[in-house]
ZADO-1210 file (C-alpha; in nm, 4 decimals, padded with zeros to 6 digits):
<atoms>
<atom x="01.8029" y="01.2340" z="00.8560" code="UNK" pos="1"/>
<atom x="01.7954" y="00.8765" z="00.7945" code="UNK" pos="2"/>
<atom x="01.4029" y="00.8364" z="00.8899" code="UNK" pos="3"/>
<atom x="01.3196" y="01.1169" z="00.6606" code="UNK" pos="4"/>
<atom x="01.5721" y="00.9429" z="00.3403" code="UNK" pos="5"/>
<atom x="01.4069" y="00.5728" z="00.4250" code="UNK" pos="6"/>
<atom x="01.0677" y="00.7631" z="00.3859" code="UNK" pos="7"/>
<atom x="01.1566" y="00.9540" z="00.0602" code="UNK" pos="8"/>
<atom x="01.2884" y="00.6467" z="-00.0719" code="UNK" pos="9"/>
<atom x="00.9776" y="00.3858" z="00.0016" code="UNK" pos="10"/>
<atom x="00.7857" y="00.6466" z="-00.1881" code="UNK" pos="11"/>
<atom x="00.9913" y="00.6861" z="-00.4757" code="UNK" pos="12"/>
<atom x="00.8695" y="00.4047" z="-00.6520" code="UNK" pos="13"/>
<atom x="00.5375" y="00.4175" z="-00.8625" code="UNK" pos="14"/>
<atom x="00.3835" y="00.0515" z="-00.7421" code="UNK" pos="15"/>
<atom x="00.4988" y="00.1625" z="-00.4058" code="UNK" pos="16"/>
<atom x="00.2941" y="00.4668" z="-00.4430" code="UNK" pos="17"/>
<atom x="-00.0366" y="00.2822" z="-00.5769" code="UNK" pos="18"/>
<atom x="-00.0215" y="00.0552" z="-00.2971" code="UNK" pos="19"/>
<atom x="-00.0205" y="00.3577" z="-00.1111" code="UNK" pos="20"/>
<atom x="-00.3409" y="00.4876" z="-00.2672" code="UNK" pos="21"/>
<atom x="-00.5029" y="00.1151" z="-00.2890" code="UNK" pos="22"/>
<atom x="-00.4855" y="00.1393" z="00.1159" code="UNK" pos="23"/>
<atom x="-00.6445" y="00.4592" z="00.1718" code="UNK" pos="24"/>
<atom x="-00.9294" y="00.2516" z="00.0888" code="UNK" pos="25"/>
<atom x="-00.9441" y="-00.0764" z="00.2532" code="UNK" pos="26"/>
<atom x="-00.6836" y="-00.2641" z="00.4303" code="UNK" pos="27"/>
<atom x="-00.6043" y="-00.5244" z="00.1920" code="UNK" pos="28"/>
<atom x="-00.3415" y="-00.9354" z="00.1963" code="UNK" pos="29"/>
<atom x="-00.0925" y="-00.9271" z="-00.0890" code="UNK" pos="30"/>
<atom x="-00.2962" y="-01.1416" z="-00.2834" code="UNK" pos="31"/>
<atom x="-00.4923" y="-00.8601" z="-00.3461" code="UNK" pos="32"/>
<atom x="-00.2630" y="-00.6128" z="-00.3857" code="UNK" pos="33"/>
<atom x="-00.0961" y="-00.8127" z="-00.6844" code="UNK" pos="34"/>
<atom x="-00.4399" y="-00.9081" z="-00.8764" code="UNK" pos="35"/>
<atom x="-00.4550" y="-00.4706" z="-00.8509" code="UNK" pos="36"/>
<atom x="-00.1040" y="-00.4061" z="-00.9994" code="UNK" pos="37"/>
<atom x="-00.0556" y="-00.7257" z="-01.2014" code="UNK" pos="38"/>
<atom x="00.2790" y="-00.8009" z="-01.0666" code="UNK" pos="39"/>
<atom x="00.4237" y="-01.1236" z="-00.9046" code="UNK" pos="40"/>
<atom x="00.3563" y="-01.1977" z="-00.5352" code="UNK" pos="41"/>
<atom x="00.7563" y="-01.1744" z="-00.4286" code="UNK" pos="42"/>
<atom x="00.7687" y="-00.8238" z="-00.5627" code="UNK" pos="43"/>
<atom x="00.4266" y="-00.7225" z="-00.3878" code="UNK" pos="44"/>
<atom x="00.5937" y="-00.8578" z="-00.0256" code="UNK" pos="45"/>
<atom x="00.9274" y="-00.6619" z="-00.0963" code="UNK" pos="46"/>
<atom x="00.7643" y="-00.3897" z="-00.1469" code="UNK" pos="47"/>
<atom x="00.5332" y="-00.3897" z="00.1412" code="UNK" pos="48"/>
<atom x="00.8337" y="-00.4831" z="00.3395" code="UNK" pos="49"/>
<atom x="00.9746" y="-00.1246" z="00.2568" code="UNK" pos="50"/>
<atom x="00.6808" y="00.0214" z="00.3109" code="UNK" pos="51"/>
<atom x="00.6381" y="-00.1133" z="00.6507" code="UNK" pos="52"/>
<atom x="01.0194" y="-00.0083" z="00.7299" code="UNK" pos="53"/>
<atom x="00.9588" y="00.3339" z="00.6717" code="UNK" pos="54"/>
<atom x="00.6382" y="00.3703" z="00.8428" code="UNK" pos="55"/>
<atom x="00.4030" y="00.4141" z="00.6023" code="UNK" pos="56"/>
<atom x="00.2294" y="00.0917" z="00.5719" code="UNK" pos="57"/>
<atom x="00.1718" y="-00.1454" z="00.9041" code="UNK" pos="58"/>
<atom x="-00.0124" y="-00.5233" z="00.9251" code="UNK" pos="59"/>
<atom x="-00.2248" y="-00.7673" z="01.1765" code="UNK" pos="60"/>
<atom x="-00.3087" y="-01.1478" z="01.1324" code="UNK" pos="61"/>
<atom x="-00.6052" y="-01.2211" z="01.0691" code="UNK" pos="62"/>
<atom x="-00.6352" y="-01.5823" z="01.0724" code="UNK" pos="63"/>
<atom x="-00.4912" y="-01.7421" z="00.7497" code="UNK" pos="64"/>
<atom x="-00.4856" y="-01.3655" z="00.6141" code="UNK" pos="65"/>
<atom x="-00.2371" y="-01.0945" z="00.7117" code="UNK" pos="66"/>
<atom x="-00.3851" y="-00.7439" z="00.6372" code="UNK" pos="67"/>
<atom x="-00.1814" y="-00.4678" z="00.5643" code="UNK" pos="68"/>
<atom x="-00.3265" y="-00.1144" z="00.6045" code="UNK" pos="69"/>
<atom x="-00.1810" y="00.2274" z="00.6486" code="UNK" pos="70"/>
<atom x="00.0128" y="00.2951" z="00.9549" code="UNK" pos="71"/>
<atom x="-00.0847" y="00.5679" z="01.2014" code="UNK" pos="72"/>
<atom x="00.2420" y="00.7590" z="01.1416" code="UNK" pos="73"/>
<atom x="00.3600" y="00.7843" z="01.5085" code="UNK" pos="74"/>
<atom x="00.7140" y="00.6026" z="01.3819" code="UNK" pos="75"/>
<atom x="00.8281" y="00.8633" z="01.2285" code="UNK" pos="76"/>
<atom x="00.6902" y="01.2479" z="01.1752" code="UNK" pos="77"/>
<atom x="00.8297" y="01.2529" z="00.8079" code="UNK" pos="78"/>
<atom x="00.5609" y="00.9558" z="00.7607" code="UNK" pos="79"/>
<atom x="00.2902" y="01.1145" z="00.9437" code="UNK" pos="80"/>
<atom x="00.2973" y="01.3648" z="00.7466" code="UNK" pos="81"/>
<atom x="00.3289" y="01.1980" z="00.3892" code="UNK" pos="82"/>
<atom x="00.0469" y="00.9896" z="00.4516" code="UNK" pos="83"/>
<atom x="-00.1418" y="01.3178" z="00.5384" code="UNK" pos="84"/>
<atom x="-00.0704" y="01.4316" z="00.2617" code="UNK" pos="85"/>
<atom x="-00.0379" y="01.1720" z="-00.0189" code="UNK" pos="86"/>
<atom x="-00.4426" y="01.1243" z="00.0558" code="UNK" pos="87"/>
<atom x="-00.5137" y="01.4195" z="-00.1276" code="UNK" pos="88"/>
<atom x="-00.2346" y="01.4019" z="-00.4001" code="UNK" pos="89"/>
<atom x="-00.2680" y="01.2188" z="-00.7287" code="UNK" pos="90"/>
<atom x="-00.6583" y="01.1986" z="-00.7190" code="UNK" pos="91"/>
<atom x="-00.7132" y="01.3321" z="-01.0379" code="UNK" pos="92"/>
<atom x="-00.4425" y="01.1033" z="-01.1754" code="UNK" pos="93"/>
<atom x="-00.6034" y="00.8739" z="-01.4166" code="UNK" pos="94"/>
<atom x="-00.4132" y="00.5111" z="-01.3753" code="UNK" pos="95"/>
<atom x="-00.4794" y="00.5760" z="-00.9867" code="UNK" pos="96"/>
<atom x="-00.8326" y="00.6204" z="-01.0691" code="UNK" pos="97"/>
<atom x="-00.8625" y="00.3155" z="-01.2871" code="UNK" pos="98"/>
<atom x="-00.6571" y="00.1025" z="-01.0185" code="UNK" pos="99"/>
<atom x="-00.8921" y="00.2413" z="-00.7800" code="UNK" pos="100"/>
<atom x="-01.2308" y="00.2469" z="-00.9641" code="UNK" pos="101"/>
<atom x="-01.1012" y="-00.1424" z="-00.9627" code="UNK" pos="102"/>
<atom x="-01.0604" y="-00.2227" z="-00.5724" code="UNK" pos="103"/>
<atom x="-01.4356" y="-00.3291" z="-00.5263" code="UNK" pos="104"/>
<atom x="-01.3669" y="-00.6297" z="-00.8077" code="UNK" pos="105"/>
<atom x="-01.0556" y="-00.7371" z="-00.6211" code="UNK" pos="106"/>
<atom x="-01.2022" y="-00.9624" z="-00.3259" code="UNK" pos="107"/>
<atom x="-00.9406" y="-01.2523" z="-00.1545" code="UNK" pos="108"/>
<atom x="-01.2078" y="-01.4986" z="-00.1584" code="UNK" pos="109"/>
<atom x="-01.2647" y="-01.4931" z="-00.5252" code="UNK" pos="110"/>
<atom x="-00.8899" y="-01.4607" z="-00.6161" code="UNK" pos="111"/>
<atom x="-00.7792" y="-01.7851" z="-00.3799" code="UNK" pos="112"/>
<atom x="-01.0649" y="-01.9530" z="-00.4956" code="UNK" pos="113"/>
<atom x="-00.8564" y="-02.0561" z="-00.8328" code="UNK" pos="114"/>
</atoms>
């Protein structure tokens, strides 16, 4: 049971979610991922870090960048099948539109440019 209520949990937060929905689309570095949701760089990381715990959301180095990308869901079945399923929930939602209508703007090079 305690998979399943670390999954529930990691998803029962709303910028937890959008990251969610921002990486069915590209793998993306937290720099990104806060010029998207417009909240501080600390809070981004703490919650990828749940993320990650639960299985939903995994990373590699890439050089100076670390990408973060959905996981496969092989750590846990309760995350396999969330992330099966949360690709076709909230598309017609219109802030996850907008967020993600926004993704091709968002580019790492221009943002650590400043």
């Amino acid at each position: 049971m305690k998979k399943f209520i670390e999954v529930m949990k990691a998803l029962s937060d709303p910028n937890r979610v959008r990251i969610m929905k921002m990486l069915q689309h590209r793998s993306m570095c937290v720099c990104e991922l806060q010029a998207g949701l417009g909240i501080s760089q600390p809070t981004v990381s703490k919650h990828l870090k749940t993320l990650e715990g639960a299985g939903l959301v995994d990373f590699r180095k890439d050089g100076l960048w670390v990408d973060y990308f959905l996981s496969d869901g092989s750590e846990s079945p309760y995350a396999g099948v969330l992330l099966g399923n949360l690709r076709h929930w909230l598309e017609d939602d219109e802030a996850v539109s907008r967020l993600i209508n926004k993704l091709p703007s968002i580019r790492r090079e221009d943002i650590c440019k400043k």
